[in-house]
C-alpha positions as CSV (number, residue, x, y, z in Angstrom):
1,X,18.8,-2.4,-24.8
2,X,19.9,-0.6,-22.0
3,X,17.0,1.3,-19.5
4,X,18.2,3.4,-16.7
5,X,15.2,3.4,-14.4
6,X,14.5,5.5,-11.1
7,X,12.1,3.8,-8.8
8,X,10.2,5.3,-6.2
9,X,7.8,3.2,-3.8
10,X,4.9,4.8,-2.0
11,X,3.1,2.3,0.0
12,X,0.0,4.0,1.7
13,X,-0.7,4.7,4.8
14,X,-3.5,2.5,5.6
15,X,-1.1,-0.8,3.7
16,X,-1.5,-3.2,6.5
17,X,2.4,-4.3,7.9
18,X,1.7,-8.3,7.1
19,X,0.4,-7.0,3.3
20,X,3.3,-4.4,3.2
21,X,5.9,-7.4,4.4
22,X,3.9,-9.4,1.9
23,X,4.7,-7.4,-1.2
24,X,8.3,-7.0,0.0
25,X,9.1,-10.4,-0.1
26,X,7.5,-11.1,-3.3
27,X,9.3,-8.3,-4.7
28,X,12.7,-9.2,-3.6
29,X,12.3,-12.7,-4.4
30,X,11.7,-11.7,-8.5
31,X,14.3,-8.8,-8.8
32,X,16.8,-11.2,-7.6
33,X,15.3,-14.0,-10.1
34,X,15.9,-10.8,-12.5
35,X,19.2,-10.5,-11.8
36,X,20.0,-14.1,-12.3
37,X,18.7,-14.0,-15.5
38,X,20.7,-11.2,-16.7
39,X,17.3,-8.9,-16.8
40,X,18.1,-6.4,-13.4
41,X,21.9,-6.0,-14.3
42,X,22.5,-3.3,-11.4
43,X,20.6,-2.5,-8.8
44,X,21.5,0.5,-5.8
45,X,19.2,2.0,-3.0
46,X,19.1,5.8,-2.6
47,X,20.5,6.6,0.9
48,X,17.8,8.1,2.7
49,X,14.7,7.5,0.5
50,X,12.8,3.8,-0.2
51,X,13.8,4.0,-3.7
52,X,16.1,2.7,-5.8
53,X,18.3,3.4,-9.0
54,X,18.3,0.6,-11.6
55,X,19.8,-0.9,-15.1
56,X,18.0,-3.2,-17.1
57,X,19.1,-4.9,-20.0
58,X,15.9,-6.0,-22.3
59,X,14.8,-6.8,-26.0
60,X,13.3,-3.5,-26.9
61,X,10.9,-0.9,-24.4
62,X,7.9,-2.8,-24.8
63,X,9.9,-5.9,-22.9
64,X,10.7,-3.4,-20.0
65,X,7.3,-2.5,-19.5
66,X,6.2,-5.9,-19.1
67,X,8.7,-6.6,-16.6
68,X,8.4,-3.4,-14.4
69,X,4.6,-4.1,-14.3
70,X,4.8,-7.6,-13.2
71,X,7.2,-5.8,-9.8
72,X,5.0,-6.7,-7.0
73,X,5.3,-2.8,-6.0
74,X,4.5,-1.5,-9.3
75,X,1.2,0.2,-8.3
76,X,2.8,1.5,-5.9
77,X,5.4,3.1,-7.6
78,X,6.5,6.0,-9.5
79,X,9.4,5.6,-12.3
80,X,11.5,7.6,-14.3
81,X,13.0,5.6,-17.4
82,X,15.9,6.7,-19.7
83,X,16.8,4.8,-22.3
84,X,20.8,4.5,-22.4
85,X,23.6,3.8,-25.3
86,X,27.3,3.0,-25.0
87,X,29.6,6.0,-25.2
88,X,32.2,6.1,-27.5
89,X,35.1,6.5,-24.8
90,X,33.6,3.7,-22.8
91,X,36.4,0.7,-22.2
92,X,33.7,-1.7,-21.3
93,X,32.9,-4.0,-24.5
94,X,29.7,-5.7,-23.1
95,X,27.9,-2.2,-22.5
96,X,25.7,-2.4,-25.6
C-alpha cells in the first residue's frame, strides 16, 4: 500500500543543540535504512519549512504507524497521511 505522508518537525525551544543534532542523525540514519529497504520510496524537503513530503510503500496502515512512530522525530512531529491508489491513466506498472 501506498501512504502519502506530510511531515512537519517542531523541535522545542529549550531542545538542547547536541540532543537536537542527536535526534537528527539518528533520524537520517533509519529513513535512509528505509529507503534501502524499499519502505521510504520518495522522499522531498519543502523549500522553506523543516518538513518534508513523503511516499511509503507498506503491508497495510497499521505497518505505517509502526514505522512513523519508531522516526526518531516522531514526537516531535505533526503528519498528515493520505492513503494513495494507482490511477487508471498512470504508465508506471509498479505503482500499486
Amino acid at each position: 500500500m501506498l501512504f502519502h505522508v506530510e511531515m512537519t518537525v517542531n523541535l522545542p525551544h529549550d531542545m538542547t543543540s547536541a540532543r537536537a543534532d542527536e535526534l537528527k542523525a539518528q533520524e537520517k540514519a533509519m529513513a535512509q535504512q528505509l529507503q534501502r529497504e524499499g519502505v521510504w520510496r520518495h522522499l522531498w524537503r519543502i523549500a522553506g519549512r523543516y518538513a518534508n513530503v513523503s511516499i511509503f510503500d507498506v503491508e497495510s496502515p497499521a505497518h505505517l504507524h509502526d514505522v512513523l512512530s519508531r522516526l526518531p522525530l516522531f514526537p516531535y512531529m505533526s503528519m498528515e497521511v493520505t492513503a494513495l491508489c494507482r490511477h487508471a491513466s498512470s504508465v508506471r506498472e509498479g505503482d500499486a
